[in-house]
C-alpha positions in Angstrom: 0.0 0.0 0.0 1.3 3.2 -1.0 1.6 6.0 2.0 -1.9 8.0 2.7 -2.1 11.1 1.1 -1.2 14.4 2.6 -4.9 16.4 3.2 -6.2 18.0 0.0 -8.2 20.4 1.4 -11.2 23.0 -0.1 -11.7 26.2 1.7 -14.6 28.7 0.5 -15.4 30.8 4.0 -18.5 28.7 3.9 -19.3 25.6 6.2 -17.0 22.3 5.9 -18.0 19.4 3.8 -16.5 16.3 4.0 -15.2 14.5 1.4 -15.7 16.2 -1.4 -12.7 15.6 -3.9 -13.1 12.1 -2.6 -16.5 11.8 -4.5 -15.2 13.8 -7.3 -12.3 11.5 -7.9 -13.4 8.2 -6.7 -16.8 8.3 -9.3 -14.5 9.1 -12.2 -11.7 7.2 -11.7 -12.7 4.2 -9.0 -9.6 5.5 -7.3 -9.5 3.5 -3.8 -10.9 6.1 -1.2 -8.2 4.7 1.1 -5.5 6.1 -1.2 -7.6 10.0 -0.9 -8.7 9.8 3.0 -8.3 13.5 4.5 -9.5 15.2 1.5 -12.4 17.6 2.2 -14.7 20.3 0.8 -16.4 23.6 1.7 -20.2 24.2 1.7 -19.9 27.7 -0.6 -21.1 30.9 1.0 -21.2 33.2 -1.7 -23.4 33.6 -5.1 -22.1 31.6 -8.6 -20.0 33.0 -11.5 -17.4 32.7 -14.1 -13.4 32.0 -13.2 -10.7 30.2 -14.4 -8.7 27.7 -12.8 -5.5 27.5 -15.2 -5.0 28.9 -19.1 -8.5 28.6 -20.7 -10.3 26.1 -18.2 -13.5 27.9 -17.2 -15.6 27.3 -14.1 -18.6 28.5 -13.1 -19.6 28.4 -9.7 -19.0 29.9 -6.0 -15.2 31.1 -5.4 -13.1 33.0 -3.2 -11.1 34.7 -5.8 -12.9 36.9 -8.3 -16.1 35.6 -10.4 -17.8 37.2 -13.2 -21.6 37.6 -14.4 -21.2 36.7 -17.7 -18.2 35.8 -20.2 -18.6 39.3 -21.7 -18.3 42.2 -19.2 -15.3 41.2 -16.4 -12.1 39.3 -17.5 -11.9 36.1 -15.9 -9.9 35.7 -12.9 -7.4 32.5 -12.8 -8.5 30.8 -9.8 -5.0 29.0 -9.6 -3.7 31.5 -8.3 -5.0 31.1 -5.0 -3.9 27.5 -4.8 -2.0 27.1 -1.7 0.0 24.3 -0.6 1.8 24.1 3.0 2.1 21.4 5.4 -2.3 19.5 5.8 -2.0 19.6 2.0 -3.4 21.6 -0.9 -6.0 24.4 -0.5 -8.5 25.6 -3.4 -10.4 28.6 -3.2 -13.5 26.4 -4.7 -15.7 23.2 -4.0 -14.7 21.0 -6.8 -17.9 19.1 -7.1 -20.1 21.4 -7.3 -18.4 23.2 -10.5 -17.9 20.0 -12.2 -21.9 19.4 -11.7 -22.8 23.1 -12.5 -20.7 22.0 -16.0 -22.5 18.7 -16.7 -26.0 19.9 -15.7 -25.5 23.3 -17.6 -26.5 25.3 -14.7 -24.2 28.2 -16.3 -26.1 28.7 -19.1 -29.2 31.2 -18.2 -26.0 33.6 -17.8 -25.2 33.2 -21.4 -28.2 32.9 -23.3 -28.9 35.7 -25.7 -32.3 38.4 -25.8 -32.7 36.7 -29.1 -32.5 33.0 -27.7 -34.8 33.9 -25.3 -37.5 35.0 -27.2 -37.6 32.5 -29.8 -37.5 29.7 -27.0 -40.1 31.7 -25.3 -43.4 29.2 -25.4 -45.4 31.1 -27.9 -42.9 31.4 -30.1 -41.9 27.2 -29.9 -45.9 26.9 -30.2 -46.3 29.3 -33.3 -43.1 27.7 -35.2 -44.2 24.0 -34.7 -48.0 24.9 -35.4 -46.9 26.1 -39.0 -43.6 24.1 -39.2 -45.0 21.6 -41.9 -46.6 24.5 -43.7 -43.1 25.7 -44.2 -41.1 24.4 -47.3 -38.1 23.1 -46.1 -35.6 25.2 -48.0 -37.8 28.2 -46.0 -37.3 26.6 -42.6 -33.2 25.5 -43.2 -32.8 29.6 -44.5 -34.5 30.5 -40.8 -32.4 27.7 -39.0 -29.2 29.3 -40.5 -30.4 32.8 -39.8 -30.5 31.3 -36.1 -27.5 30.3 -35.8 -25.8 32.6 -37.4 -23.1 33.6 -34.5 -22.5 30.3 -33.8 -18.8 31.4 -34.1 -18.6 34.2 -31.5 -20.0 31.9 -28.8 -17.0 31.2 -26.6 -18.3 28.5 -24.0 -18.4 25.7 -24.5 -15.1 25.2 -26.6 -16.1 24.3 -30.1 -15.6 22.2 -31.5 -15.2 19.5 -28.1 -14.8 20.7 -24.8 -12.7 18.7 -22.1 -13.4 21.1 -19.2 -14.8 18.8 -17.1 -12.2 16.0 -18.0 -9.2 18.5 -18.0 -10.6 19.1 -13.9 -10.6 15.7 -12.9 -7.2 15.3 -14.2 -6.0 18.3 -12.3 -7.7 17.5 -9.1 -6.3 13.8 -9.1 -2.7 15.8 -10.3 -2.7 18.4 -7.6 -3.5 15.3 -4.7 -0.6 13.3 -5.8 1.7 16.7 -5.4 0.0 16.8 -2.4 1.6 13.2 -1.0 4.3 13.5 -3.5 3.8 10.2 -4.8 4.0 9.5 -8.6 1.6 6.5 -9.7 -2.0 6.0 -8.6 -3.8 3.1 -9.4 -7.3 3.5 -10.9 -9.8 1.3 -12.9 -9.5 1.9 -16.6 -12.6 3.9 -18.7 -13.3 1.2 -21.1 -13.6 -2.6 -21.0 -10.5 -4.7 -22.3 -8.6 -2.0 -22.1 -9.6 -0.3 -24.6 -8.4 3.1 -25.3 -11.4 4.9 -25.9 -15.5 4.2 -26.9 -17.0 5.3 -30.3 -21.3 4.8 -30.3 -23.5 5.3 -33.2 -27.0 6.8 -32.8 -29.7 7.2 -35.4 -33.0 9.3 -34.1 -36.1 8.6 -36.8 -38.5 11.9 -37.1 -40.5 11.2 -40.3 -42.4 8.5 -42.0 -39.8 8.6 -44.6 -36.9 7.7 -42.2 -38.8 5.3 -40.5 -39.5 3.2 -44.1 -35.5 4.1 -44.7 -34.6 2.4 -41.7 -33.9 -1.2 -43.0 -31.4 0.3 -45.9 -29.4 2.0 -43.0 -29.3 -1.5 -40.9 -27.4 -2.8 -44.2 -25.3 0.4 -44.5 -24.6 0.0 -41.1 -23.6 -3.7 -41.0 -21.3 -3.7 -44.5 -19.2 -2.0 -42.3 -20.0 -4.0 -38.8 -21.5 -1.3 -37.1 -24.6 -1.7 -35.1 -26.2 1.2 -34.0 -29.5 2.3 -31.7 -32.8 3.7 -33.7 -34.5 6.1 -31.6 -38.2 6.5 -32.5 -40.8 8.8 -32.1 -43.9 7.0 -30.1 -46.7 9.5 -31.2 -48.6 11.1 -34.4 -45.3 11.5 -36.3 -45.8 7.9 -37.9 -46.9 4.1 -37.3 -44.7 2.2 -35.1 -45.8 -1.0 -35.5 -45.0 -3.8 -34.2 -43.1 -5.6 -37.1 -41.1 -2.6 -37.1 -39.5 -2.7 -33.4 -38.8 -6.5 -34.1 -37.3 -5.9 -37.3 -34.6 -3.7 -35.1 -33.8 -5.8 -32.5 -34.0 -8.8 -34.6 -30.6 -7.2 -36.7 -29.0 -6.8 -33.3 -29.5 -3.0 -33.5 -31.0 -0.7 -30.3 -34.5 0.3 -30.1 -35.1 3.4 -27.8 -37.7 6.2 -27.4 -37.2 9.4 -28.9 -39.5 12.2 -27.5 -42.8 12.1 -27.4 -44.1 13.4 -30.0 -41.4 15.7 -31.0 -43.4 19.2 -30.9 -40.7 20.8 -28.7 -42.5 21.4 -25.9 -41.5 18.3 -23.6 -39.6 21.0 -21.4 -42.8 23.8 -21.6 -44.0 24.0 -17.9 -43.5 21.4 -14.9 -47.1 20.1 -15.3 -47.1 19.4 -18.7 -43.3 17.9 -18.7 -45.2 15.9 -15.6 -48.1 14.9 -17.8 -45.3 14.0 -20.5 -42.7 12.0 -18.6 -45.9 9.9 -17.6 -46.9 9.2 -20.9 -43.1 8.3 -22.1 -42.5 5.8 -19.0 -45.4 4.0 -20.6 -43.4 3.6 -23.8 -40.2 2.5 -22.2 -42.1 0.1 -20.7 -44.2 -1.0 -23.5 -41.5 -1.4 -25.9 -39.2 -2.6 -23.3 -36.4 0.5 -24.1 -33.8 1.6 -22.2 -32.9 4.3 -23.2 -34.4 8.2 -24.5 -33.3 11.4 -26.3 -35.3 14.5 -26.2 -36.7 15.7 -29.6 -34.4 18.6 -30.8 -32.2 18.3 -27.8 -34.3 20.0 -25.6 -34.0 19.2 -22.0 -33.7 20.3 -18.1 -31.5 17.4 -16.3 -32.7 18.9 -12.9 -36.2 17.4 -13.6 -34.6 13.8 -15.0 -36.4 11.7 -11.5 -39.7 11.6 -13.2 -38.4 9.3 -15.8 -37.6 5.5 -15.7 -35.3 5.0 -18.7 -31.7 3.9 -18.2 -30.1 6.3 -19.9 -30.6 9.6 -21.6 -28.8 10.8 -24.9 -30.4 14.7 -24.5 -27.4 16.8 -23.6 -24.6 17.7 -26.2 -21.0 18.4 -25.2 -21.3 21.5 -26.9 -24.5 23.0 -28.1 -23.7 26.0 -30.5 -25.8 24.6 -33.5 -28.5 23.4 -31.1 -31.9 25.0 -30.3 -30.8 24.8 -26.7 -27.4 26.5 -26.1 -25.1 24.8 -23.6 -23.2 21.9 -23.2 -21.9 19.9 -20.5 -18.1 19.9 -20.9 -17.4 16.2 -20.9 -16.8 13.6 -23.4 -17.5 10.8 -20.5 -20.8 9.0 -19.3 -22.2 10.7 -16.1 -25.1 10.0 -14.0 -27.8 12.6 -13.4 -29.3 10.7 -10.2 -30.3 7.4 -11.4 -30.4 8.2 -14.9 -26.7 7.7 -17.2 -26.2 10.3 -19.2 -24.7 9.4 -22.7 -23.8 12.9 -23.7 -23.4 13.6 -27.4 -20.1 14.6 -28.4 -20.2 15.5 -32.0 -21.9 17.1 -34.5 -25.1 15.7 -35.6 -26.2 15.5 -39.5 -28.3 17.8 -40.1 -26.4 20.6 -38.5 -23.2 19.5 -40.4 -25.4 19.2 -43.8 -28.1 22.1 -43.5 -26.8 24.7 -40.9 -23.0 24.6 -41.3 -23.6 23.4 -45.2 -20.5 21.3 -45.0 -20.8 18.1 -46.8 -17.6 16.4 -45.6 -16.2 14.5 -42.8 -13.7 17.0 -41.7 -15.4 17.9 -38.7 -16.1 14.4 -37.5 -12.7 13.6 -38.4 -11.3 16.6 -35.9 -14.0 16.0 -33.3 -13.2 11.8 -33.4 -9.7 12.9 -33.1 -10.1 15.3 -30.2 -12.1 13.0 -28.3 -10.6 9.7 -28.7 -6.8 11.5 -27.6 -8.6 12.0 -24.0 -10.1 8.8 -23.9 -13.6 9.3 -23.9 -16.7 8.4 -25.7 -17.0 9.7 -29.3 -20.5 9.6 -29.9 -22.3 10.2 -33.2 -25.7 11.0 -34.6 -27.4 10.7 -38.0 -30.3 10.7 -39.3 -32.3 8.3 -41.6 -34.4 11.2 -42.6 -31.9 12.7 -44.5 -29.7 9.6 -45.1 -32.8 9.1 -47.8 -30.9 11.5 -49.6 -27.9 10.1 -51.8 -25.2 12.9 -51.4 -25.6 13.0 -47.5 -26.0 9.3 -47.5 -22.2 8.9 -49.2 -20.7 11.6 -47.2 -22.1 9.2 -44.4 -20.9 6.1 -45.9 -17.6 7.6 -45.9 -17.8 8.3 -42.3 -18.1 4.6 -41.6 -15.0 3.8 -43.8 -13.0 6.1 -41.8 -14.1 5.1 -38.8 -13.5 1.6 -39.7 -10.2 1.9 -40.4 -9.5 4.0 -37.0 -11.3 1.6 -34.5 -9.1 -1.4 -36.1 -6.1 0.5 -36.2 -6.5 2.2 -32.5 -8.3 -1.0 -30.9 -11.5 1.0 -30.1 -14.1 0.0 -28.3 -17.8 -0.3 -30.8 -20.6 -0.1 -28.7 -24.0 0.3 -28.9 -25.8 2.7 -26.1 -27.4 0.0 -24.1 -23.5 -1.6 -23.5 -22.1 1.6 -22.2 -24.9 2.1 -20.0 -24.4 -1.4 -18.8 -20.8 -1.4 -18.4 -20.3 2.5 -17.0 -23.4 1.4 -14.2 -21.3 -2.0 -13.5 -18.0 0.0 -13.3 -19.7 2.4 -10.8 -19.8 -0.4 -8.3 -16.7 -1.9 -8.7 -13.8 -1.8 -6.5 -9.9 -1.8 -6.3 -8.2 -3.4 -3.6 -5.0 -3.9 -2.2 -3.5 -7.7 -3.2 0.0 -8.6 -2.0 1.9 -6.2 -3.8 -0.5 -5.3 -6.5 -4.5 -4.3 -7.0 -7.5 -6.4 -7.8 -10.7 -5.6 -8.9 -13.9 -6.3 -7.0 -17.4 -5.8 -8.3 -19.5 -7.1 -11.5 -18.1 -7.5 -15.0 -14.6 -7.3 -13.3 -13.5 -9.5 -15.7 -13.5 -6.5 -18.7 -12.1 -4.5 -16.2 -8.3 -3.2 -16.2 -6.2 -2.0 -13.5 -4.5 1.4 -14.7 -2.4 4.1 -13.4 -2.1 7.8 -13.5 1.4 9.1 -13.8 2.7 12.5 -12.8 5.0 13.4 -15.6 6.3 17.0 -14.6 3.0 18.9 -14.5 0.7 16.8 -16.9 -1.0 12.8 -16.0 -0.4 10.2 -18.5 -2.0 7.1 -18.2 -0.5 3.5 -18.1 -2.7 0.2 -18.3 -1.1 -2.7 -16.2 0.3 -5.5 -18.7 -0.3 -3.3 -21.8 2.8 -3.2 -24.2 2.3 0.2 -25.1 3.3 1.3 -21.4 1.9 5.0 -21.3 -1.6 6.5 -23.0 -1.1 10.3 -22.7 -3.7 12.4 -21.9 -2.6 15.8 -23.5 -3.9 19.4 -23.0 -6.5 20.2 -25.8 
């Protein structure tokens, strides 16, 4: 057993929590708590802004250094600053779990959202658009969509195109306790089963009656290149779901799961009618026997996720420029809302790609599949059999999946559809690493998948090493 940590210790002025970084750490990582006994928080005193906490990491949430309104009108104050170390351990100036969850639950962004966002997400306006939406020709509605998004650019926060925030703050929490004992190695329990380096998980969500009949020809897309992927489908008025038609899915080996209601945008509207809503979608999870949801048009509110009973939840984006719902929750890993997974989205979906950003190419993917496999996480993608129909998006797609092939080989990644991460990130969340002889062993379901791993302190920056693996260190670089 390596020697107990020095204290890392949190002070805000407020009232002392306990524990803290231990949470913070220990759900990410599965880092033994024995290894990060006398760590502790601080219950924050003071309202929530903006800071930094080193070169281009923003927080957002209470501190005792400086914090700003908004991005806009006071220059960020670099929290690191105030870091302190002297002999109990490491002091921050913030609670660290309570600005990684203000990331991953967006609870920045009412500071950031525009006049102009504001009204048109107003209710009346989300009423009057979907009332006449199918009046609309759709070279009409993609000209008002673009119109929309049209400073997509000048957003700032999220980083576009992936942001690591989140990621990057685990890593430096994990790297300032090791400084803190002055110890070099920590054992932790790999991301991924096998070892794998990183996940990549294909999504398809069905809006019309034409992607719905299309949805057989993108099965055999899917599978000429071995991928499997989940469908998620609208329950109500869009179109028939029959049946022969959910078989058909799960028959292929591909994911059924519940997309919206009946995709209107106004799941979110007002707590009763969300209420009257979540109701009516439980009763299709457990109709169909689905496990998993994604909001229609990426609204959502993860502060009122307890009302449903799905598994998991594919509703927030890691960035959400070119969504109706600005935002984003900072990571490219799986995270729990309460009992629900969250499988965040962490690239561009189609449609934006095709029809806001008019960029018929893979480039983006390619950079965003880059970014996010580099840090390990979970590159997950979403198209459309709606506008698959189409041949030029549907090649532009198909050369996705050849580039993708080639990288998952090459790199070793880890396929998956939805329903295995949930299973294995939930399974992971109870296992354990323990102290054997002079080594670790993991306790806890599907330990078998599992790998022990280690986090490095290599000058001022973690790399990662998985025990047995020939390639001896996985770096885990700055982005």
């Amino acid at each position: 057993m390596a020697p107990g940590l020095k204290q890392l210790i949190v002070r805000n002025g407020g009232m002392e929590l306990k524990e803290a970084v231990i949470r913070t750490l220990s759900e990410h990582y599965r880092v033994p708590e024995s290894l990060l006994s006398g760590v502790f928080g601080t219950k924050p005193s003071t309202g929530s802004g903006f800071f930094l906490f080193g070169p281009g990491t923003i927080c957002y949430g209470s501190c005792t250094s400086s914090i700003a309104a908004n991005l806009e009108d006071v220059r960020l104050y670099d929290a690191s600053k105030d870091v302190r170390f002297d002999r109990s351990g490491v002091h921050l100036p913030f609670d660290p779990d309570q600005v990684i969850e203000n990331l991953r639950c967006e609870r920045y962004k009412n500071s950031l959202v525009s006049g102009r966002e504001k009204i048109i997400s107003s209710e009346w306006a989300l009423n009057s658009y979907y009332f006449v939406r199918d009046l609309l020709p759709v070279s009409f509605r993609r000209q008002m969509q673009r119109a929309y998004f049209g400073d997509w650019k000048s957003k700032t926060f999220p980083t576009w195109p992936v942001d690591v925030t989140v990621d990057t703050l685990h890593e430096t929490f994990l790297r300032l306790a090791m400084e803190a004992r002055t110890v070099y190695k920590v054992p932790f329990i790999w991301f991924w089963p096998e070892g794998a380096p990183s996940c990549l998980m294909m999504t398809h969500d069905v809006e019309t009656k034409a992607g719905r009949d299309f949805t057989p020809q993108l099965m055999d897309l899917d599978e000429s290149y071995a991928f499997k992927a989940s469908f998620q489908v609208v329950p109500e008025k869009r179109y028939e779901v029959s049946d022969e038609y959910v078989q058909q899915i799960r028959d292929r080996k591909f994911e059924f799961n519940i997309h919206d209601l009946n995709h209107d945008g106004n799941l979110y509207r007002n707590r009763e009618e969300f209420l009257l809503r979540a109701r009516k979608i439980n009763g299709y999870v457990h109709q169909y026997g689905a496990r998993g949801f994604r909001a229609g048009a990426f609204y959502r509110n993860p502060e009122w996720y307890d009302a449903f009973e799905f598994s998991y939840d594919m509703s927030i984006p890691n960035v959400a420029h070119l969504e109706p719902q600005s935002g984003g929750c900072c990571t490219i890993m799986p995270f729990f809302i309460g009992k629900i997974l969250e499988l965040p989205l962490t690239t561009a979906e189609d449609y934006s790609l095709f029809h806001v950003l008019n960029d018929f190419s893979i480039d983006l993917w390619k950079r965003q599949f880059e970014l996010i496999t580099i840090r390990h996480g979970m590159a997950s993608f979403l198209t459309h059999p709606d506008y698959l129909v189409e041949a030029r998006a549907r090649k532009i797609y198909e050369t996705l999946l050849v580039y993708l092939t080639e990288r998952t080989t090459i790199d070793k990644v880890w396929k998956a559809l939805p329903g295995e991460v949930d299973h294995w990130w939930r399974a992971r969340s109870q296992m354990q690493l323990v102290s054997q002889g002079s080594g670790w062993e993991i306790q806890g379901p599907q330990k078998e998948r599992a790998r022990v791993a280690f986090a490095v302190l290599d000058g001022q920056q973690l790399t990662y090493e998985i025990a047995g693996d020939s390639a001896e260190k996985l770096s885990a670089p700055r982005t």
